[in-house]
VEXSEBA-895225 format. One record per residue: residue in three letters; x, y, z of N, C-alpha, C in turn. Coordinates in pm, whole numbers, plus 50000, padded with zeros to 5 digits. Example, Ala and Ser with C-alpha at 12.3 -4.5 7.8 and 13.67 -1.06 7.14 Angstrom:
BEGIN
> pati; nX; nY; nZ; caX; caY; caZ; cX; cY; cZ
> ALA; 51319; 49431; 50780; 51230; 49550; 50780; 51320; 49670; 50780
> SER; 51285; 49775; 50708; 51367; 49894; 50714; 51290; 50003; 50787
This chain:
BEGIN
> pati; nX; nY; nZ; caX; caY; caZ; cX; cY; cZ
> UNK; 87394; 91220; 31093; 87411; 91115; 31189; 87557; 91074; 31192
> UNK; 87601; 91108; 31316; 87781; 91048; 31302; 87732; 90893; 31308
> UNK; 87907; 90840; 31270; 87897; 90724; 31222; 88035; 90669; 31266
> UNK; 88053; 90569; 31371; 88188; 90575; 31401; 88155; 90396; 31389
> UNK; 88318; 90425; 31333; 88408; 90297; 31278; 88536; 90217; 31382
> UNK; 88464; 90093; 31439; 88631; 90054; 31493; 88710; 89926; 31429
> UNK; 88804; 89909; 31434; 88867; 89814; 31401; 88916; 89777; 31520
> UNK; 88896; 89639; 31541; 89000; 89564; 31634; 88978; 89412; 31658
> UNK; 89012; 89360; 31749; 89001; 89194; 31777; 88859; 89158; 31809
> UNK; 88876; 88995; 31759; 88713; 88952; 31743; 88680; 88961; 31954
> UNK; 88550; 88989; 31941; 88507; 88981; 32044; 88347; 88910; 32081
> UNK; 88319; 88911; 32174; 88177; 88772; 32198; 88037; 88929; 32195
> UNK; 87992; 88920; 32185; 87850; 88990; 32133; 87800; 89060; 32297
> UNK; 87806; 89031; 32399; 87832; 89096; 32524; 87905; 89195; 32528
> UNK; 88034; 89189; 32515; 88130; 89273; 32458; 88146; 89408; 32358
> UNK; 88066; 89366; 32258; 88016; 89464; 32148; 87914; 89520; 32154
> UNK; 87808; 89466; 32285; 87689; 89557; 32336; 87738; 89656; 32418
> UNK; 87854; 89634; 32498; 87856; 89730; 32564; 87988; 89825; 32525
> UNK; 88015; 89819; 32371; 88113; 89883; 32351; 88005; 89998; 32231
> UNK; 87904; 89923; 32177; 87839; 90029; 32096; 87775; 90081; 32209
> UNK; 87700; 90075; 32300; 87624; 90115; 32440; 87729; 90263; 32471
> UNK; 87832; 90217; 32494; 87957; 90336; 32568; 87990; 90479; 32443
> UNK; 87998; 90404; 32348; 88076; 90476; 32212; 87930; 90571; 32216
> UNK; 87820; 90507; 32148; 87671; 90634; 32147; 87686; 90662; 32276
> UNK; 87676; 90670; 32387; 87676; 90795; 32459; 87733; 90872; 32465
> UNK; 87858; 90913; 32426; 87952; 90974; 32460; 87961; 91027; 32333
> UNK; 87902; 90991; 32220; 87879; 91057; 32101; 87767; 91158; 32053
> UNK; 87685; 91145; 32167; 87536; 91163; 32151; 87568; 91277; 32257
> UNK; 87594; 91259; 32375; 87639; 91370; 32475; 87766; 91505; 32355
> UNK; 87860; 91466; 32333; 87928; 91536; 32242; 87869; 91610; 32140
> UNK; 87783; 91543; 32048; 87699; 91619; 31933; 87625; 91690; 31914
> UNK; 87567; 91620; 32082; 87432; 91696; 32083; 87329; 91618; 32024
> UNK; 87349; 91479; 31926; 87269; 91460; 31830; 87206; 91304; 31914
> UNK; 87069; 91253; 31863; 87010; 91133; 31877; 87039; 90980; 31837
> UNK; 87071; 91040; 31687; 87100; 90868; 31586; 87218; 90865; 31645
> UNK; 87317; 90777; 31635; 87480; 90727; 31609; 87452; 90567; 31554
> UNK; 87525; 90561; 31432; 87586; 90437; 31373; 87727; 90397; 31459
> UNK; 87705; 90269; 31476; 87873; 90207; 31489; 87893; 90094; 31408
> UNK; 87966; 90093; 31369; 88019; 89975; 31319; 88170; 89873; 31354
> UNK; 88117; 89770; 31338; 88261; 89693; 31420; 88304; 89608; 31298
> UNK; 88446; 89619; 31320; 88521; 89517; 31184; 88574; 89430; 31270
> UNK; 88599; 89298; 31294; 88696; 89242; 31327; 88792; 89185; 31245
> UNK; 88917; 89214; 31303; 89018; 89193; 31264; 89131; 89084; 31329
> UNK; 89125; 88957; 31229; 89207; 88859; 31281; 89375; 88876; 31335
> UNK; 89450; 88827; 31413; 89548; 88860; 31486; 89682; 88868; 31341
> UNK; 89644; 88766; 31275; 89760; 88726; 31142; 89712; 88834; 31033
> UNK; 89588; 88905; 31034; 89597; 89021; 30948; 89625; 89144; 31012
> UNK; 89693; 89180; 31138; 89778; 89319; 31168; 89850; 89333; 31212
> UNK; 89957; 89379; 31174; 90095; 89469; 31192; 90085; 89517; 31335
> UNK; 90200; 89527; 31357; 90199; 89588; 31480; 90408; 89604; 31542
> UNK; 90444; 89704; 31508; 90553; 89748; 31485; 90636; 89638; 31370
> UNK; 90619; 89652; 31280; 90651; 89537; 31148; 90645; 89407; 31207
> UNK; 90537; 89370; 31287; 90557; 89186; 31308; 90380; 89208; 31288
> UNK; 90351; 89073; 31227; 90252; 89000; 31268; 90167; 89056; 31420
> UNK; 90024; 89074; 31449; 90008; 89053; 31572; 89997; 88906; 31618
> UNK; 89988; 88807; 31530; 89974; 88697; 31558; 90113; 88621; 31609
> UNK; 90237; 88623; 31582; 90359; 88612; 31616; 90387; 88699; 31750
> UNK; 90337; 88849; 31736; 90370; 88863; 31886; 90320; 88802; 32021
> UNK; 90155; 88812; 31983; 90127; 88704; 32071; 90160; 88584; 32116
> UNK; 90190; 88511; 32016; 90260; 88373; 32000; 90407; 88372; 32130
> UNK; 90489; 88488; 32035; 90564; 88474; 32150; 90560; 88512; 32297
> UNK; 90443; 88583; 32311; 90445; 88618; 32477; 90403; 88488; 32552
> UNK; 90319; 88412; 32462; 90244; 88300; 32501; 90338; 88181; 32549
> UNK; 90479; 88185; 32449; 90536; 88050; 32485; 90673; 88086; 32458
């Protein structure tokens, strides 16, 4: 059973239905196979990097 992993920003549960919804098909079409695991991490803006800054600072500054 593949098993795919994402990391990224928190998102509302609408959002994550239709992102595990998209990810198994296109995994399931590819494999050939039935099961697919996904799993979602979210990851707060002040815990990632993103060309050596903070993502939370970059945002910050686009913001203001």
């Amino acid at each position: 059973m593949p098993t795919v992993i994402i990391e990224g920003p928190k998102a509302d549960a609408e959002i994550k239905r239709e992102l595990v919804r998209r990810i198994t098909e296109v995994v399931r079409e590819v494999y050939k196979v039935h099961h697919v695991s996904v799993i979602i991490h979210e990851n707060e803006p002040e815990n990632v990097g993103v060309d050596g800054e903070l993502l939370s600072d970059v945002i910050a500054r686009r913001k203001g």
